[in-house]
C-alpha positions in Angstrom: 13.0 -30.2 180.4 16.4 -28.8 181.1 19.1 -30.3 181.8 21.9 -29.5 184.1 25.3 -29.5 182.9 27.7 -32.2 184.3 30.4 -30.9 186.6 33.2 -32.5 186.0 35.8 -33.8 189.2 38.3 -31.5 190.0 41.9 -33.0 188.6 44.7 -32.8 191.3 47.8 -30.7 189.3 50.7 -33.0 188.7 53.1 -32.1 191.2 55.7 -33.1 194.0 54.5 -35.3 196.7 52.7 -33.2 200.0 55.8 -32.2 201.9 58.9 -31.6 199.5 59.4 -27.7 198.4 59.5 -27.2 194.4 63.1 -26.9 193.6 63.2 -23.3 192.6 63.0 -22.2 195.8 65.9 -24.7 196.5 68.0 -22.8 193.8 66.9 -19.4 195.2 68.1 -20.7 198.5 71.0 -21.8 196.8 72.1 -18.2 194.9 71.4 -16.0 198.0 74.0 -18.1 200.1 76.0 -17.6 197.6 75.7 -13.7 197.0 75.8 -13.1 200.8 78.4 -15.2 201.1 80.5 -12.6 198.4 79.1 -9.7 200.1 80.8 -10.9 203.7 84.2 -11.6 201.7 84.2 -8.6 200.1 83.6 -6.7 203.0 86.4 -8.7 205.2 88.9 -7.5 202.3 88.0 -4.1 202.5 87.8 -4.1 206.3 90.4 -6.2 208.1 93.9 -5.3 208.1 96.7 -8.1 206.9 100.0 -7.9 208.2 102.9 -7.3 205.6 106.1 -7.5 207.0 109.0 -5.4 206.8 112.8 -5.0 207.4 115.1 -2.6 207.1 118.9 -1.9 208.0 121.6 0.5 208.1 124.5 2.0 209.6 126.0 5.1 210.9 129.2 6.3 212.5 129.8 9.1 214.7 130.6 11.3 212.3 127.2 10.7 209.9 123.7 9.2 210.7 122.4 6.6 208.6 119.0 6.5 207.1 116.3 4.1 205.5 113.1 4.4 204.2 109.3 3.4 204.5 106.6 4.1 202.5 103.5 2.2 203.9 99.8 2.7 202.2 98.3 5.9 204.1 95.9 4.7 206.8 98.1 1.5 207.5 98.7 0.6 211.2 103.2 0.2 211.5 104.0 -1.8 214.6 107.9 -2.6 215.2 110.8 -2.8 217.2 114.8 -1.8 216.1 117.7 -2.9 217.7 121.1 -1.6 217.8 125.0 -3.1 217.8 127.9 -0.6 218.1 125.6 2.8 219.8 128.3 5.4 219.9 126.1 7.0 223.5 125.6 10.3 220.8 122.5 11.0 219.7 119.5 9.3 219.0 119.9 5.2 218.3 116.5 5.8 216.3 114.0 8.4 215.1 111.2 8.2 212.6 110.0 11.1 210.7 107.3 11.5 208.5 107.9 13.2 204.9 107.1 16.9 206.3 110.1 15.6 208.7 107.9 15.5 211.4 108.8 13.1 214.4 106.8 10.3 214.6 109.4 7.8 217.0 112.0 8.9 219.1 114.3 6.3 220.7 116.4 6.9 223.4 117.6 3.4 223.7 119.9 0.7 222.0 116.6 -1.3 221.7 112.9 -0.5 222.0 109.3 -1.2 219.9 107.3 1.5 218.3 103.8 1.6 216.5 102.4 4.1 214.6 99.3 4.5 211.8 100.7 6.0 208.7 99.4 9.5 207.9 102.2 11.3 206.1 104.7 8.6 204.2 107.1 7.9 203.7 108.9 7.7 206.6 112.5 8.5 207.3 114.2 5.9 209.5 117.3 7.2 211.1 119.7 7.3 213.9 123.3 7.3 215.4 123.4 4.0 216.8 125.9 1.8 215.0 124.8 -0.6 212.9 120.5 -0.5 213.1 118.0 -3.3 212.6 114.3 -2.6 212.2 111.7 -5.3 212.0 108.3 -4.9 211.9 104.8 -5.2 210.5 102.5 -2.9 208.3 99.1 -3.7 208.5 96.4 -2.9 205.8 92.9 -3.7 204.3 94.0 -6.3 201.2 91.8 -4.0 198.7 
């Protein structure tokens, strides 16, 4: 007479209690935060433009204009605004020209705000208006 073969109880797998994940999907979790969270950080440096401030001064006389220079990044956005003390009434108070001397800014005043993106630097800053302040920002991705 044959006999049958004893089955033996299925053994449960030693594992976490029903209800808590295995911790490797915790630490998978863990490093895809943390490469997403590079990826968005990278991308905001290479994206958003930081302001950089800048001033420059000078002075002129009748006889001569004076004359200072920029040279932002290419592509950089150059927001500013000049002022003048001592404008002779000759002349411009301020132009900005680009290195093919190519206007970029003319002003016609003793005071006044201009903003320009950078295509061809640097830029020539001059004028016949006294003694000239300029004060601005130029603003461009950090990498």
């Amino acid at each position: 007479m044959a006999v049958a073969p004893e089955t033996a109880a299925p053994v449960a797998p030693e594992s976490q209690p029903v209800g808590r994940k295995p911790r490797h999907r915790t630490r998978n979790l863990a490093i895809v935060v943390v490469v997403v969270a590079i990826a968005v950080a990278l991308l905001c440096l290479f994206t958003i433009p930081v302001p950089h401030s800048f001033s420059l001064s000078f002075v002129s006389s009748p006889s001569s204009l004076g004359n200072a220079t920029l040279n932002p990044p290419k592509g950089s956005i150059v927001p500013g605004s000049y002022t003048t003390i001592g404008y002779h009434g000759a002349g411009l108070p301020l132009a900005i020209a680009d290195v093919n001397k190519h206007p970029v800014y003319l002003g016609i005043q003793s005071a006044g705000s201009f903003n320009f993106t950078s295509e061809n630097p640097p830029y020539t800053f001059e004028g016949n208006g006294g003694s000239v302040s300029v004060n601005g920002t130029i603003s461009y991705p950090i990498l």
